[in-house]
C-alpha positions as CSV (number, residue, x, y, z in Angstrom):
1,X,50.0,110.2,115.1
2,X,46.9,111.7,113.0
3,X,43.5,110.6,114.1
4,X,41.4,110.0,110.3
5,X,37.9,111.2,111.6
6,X,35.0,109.4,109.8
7,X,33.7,111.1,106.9
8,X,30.4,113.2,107.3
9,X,27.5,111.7,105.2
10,X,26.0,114.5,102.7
11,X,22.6,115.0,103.2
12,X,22.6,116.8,100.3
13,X,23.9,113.0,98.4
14,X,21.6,110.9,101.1
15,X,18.3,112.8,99.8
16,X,18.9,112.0,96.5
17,X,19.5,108.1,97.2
18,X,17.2,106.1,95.6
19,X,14.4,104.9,98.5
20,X,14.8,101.6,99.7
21,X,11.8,100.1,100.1
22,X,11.7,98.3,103.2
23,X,9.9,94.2,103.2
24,X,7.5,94.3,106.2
25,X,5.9,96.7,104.8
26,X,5.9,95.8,101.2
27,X,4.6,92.3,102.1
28,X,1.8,94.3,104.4
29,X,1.0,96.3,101.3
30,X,0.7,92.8,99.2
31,X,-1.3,91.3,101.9
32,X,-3.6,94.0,102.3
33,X,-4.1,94.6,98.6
34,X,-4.6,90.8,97.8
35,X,-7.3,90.2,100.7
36,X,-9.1,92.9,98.7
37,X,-9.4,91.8,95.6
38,X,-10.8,88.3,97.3
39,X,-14.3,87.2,97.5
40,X,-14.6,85.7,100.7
41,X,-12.3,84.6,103.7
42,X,-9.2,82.9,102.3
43,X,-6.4,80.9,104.8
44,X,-2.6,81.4,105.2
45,X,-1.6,78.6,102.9
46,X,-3.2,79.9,99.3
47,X,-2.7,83.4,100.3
48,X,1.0,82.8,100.7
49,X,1.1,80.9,97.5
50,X,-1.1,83.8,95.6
51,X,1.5,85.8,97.2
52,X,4.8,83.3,96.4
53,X,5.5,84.2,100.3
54,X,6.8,81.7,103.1
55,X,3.8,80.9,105.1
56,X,5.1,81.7,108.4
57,X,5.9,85.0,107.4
58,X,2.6,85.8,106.2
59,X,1.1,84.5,109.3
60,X,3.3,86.6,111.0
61,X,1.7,89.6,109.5
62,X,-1.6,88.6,109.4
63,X,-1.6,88.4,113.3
64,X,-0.1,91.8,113.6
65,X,-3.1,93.0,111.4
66,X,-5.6,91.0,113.4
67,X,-3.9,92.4,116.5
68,X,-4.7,96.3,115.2
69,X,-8.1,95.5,114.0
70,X,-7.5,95.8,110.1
71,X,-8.0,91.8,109.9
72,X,-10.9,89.6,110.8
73,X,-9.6,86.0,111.8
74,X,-12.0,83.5,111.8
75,X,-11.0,80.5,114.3
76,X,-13.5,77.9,112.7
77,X,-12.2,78.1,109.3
78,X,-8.9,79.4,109.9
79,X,-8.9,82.2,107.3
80,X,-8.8,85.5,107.0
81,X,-10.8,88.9,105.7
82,X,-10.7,92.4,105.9
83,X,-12.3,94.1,108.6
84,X,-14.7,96.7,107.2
85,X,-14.1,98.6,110.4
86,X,-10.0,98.8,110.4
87,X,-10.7,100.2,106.6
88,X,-12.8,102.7,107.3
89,X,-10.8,103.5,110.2
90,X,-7.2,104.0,108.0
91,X,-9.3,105.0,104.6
92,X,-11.5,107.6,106.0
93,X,-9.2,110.2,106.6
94,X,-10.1,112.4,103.9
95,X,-10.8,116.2,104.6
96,X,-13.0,119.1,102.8
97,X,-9.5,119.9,101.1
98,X,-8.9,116.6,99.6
99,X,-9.4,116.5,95.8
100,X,-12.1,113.8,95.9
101,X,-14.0,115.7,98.7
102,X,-13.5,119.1,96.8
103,X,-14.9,117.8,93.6
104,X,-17.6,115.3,94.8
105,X,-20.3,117.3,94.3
106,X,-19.3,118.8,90.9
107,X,-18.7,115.4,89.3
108,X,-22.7,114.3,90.3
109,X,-23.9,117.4,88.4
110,X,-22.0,117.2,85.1
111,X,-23.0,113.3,85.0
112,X,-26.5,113.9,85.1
113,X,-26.0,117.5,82.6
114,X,-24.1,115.6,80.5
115,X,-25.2,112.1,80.1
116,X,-22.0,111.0,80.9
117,X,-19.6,108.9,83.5
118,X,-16.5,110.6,84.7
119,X,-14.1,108.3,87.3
120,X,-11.8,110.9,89.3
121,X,-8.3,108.3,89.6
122,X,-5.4,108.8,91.4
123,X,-1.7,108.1,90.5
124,X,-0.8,105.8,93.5
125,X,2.4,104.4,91.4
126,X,4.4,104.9,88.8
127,X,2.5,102.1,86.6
128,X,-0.8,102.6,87.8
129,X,-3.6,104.8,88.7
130,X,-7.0,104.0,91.2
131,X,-10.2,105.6,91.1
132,X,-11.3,107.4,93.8
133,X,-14.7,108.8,92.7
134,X,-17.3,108.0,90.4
135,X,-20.6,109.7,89.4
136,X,-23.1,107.6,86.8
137,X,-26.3,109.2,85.3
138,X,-29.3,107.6,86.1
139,X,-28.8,105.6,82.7
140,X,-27.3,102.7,81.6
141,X,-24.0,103.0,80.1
142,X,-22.4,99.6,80.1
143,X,-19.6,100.7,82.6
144,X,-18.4,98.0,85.3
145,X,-15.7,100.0,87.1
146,X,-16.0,101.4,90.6
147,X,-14.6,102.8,93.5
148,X,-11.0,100.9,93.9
149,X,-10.8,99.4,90.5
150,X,-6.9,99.6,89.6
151,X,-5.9,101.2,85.8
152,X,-2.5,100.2,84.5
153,X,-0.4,103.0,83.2
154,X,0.3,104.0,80.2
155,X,-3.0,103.4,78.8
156,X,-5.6,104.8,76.0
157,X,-5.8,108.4,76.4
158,X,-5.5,109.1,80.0
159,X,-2.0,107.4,79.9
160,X,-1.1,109.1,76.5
161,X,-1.8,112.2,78.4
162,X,0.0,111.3,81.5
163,X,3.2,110.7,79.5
164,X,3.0,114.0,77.2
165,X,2.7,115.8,80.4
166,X,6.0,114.4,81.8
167,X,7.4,115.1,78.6
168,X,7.6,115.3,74.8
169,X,11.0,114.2,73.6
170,X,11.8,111.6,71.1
171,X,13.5,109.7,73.9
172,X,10.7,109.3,76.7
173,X,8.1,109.1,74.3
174,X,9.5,105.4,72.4
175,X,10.2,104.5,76.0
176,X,6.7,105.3,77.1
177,X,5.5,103.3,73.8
178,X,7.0,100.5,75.0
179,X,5.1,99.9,78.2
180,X,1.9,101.6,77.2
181,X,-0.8,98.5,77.3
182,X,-3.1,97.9,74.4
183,X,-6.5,96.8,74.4
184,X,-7.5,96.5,70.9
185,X,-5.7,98.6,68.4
186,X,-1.7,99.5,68.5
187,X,-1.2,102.0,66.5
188,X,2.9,102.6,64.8
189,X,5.0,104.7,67.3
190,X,5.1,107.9,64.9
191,X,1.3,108.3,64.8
192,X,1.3,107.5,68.6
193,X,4.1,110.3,69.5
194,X,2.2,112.7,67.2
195,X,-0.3,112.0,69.2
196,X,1.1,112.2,72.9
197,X,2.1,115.4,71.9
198,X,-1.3,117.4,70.2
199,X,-2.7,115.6,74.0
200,X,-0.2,117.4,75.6
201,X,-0.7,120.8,74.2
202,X,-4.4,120.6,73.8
203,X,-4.8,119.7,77.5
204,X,-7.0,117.0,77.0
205,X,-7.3,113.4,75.4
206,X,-9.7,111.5,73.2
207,X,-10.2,108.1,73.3
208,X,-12.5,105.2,71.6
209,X,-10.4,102.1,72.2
210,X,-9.5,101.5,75.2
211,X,-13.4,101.6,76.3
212,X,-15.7,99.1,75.5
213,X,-17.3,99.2,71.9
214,X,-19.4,102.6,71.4
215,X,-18.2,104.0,73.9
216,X,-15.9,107.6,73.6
217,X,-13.6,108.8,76.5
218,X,-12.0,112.1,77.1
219,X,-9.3,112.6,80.0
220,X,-8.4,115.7,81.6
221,X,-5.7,116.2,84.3
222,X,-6.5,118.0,87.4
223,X,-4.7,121.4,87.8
224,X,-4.2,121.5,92.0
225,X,-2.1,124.5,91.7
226,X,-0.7,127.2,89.0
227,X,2.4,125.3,88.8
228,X,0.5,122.4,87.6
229,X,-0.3,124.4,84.4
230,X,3.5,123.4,83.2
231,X,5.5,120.2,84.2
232,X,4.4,119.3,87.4
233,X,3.7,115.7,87.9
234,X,-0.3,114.7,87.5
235,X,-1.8,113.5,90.7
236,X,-5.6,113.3,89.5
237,X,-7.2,112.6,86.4
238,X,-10.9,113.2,85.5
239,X,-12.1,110.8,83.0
240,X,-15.5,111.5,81.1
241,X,-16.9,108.1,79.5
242,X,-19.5,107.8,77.3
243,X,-22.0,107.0,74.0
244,X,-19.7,108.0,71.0
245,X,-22.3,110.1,69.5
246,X,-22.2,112.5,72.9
247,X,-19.0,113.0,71.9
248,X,-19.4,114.0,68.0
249,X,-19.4,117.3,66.2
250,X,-19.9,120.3,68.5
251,X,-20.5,118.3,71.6
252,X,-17.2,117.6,71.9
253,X,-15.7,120.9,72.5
254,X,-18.4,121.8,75.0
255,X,-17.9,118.6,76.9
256,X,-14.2,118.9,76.9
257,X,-14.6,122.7,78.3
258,X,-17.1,121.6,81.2
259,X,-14.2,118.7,82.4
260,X,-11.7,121.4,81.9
261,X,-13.2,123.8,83.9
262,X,-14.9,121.3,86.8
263,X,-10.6,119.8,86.7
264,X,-9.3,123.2,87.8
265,X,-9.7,123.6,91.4
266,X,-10.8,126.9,92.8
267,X,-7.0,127.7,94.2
268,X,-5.4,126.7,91.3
């Protein structure tokens, strides 16, 4: 009598499986990312409901958080905060080879040289960037976001750039068009695509409407390596944000050469 011996999994077929995200640590995520964006202490109940979460499961997290110092519980109120401590502890784990770290100082200088802000973000998903690192002159500019602050993607130039980079055909560009969030103007598809792709071979985007009025932004992508020069995925963006009128007539090309050259790293 034949023995059927169990069939060998591919690895070959199990690496390309989709990931499964796993819950505990999707809620943690949730929980972690919503007691951020709060201003002060805030108890299980409404953070369950902000979360649409069954309260005893996010009480069960919250206690293995407060257990590893990450959250702050405070027994009079019963609610919860981050501890500044547990951040720093997880968040400061950057290293002098770590993008932000490499380009920290770079990014001070042209602000000041140029008159300008430029926000160094991170891709962190596929539908949204963070910034990492900002550096203001010492002038006003009008410009709210910081450290932390989340940008959806596709949007205005840096997310017209991010799509022309992963690709230019007809396709994944009326895809991209679809998602792409509008703050003011949306312009038809055609003039859009034509767009994404002058972006995509110019290395570099121009943008007035996705900033606030008078304003002008340019994005350029951060070249890590040689191979990012051709389809590699983005993982950095520099944007430069700033009066429209630093931006005009032969400013433009000078400012878009100084980000170009501050976004390619030394090894690259």
């Amino acid at each position: 009598m034949g023995v059927t011996m169990p069939r060998k999994r591919s690895l070959q077929n199990e690496t390309k499986a989709a990931p499964k995200t796993v819950g505990a640590a999707k809620l943690t995520i949730e929980i972690l990312r919503t007691l951020a964006k709060q201003p002060g202490p805030v108890g299980v109940t409404p953070l369950a409901s902000t979360l649409g979460r069954y309260p005893g499961t996010v009480y069960a997290v919250l206690k293995t958080l407060q257990a590893e110092g990450v959250v702050e519980f405070n027994a009079d109120t019963k609610t919860y905060r981050l501890s500044l401590g547990g951040v720093l502890e997880i968040s400061n784990l950057q290293t002098a080879d770590d993008v932000p770290e490499r380009l920290r100082a770079q990014l001070r200088e042209a602000s000041e040289r140029f008159g300008v802000c430029i926000y160094l973000s991170q891709r962190v998903r596929a539908d949204s960037m963070i910034i990492v690192d900002c550096a203001a002159p010492n002038q006003p500019l009008g410009l709210y976001a910081k450290v932390g602050f989340r940008i959806p993607v596709p949007l205005g130039g840096a997310g017209r750039l991010l799509v022309g980079w992963e690709g230019t055909g007809d396709a994944h560009l009326r895809d991209a068009y679809k998602r792409t969030h509008w703050l003011r103007h949306k312009p038809p598809y055609k003039q859009w695509a034509q767009q994404a792709r002058q972006d995509r071979m110019a290395g570099f985007a121009y943008e007035e409407d996705s900033v606030p009025e008078g304003l002008a932004t340019i994005a350029v992508p951060v070249i890590e390596a040689p191979t990012n020069t051709e389809a590699a995925p983005i993982r950095y963006m520099l944007n430069a944000i700033g009066a429209r009128g630093d931006f005009a007539g032969e400013n433009l090309p000078v400012l878009v050469d100084a980000v170009k050259h501050l976004a390619r790293l030394p090894n690259a």
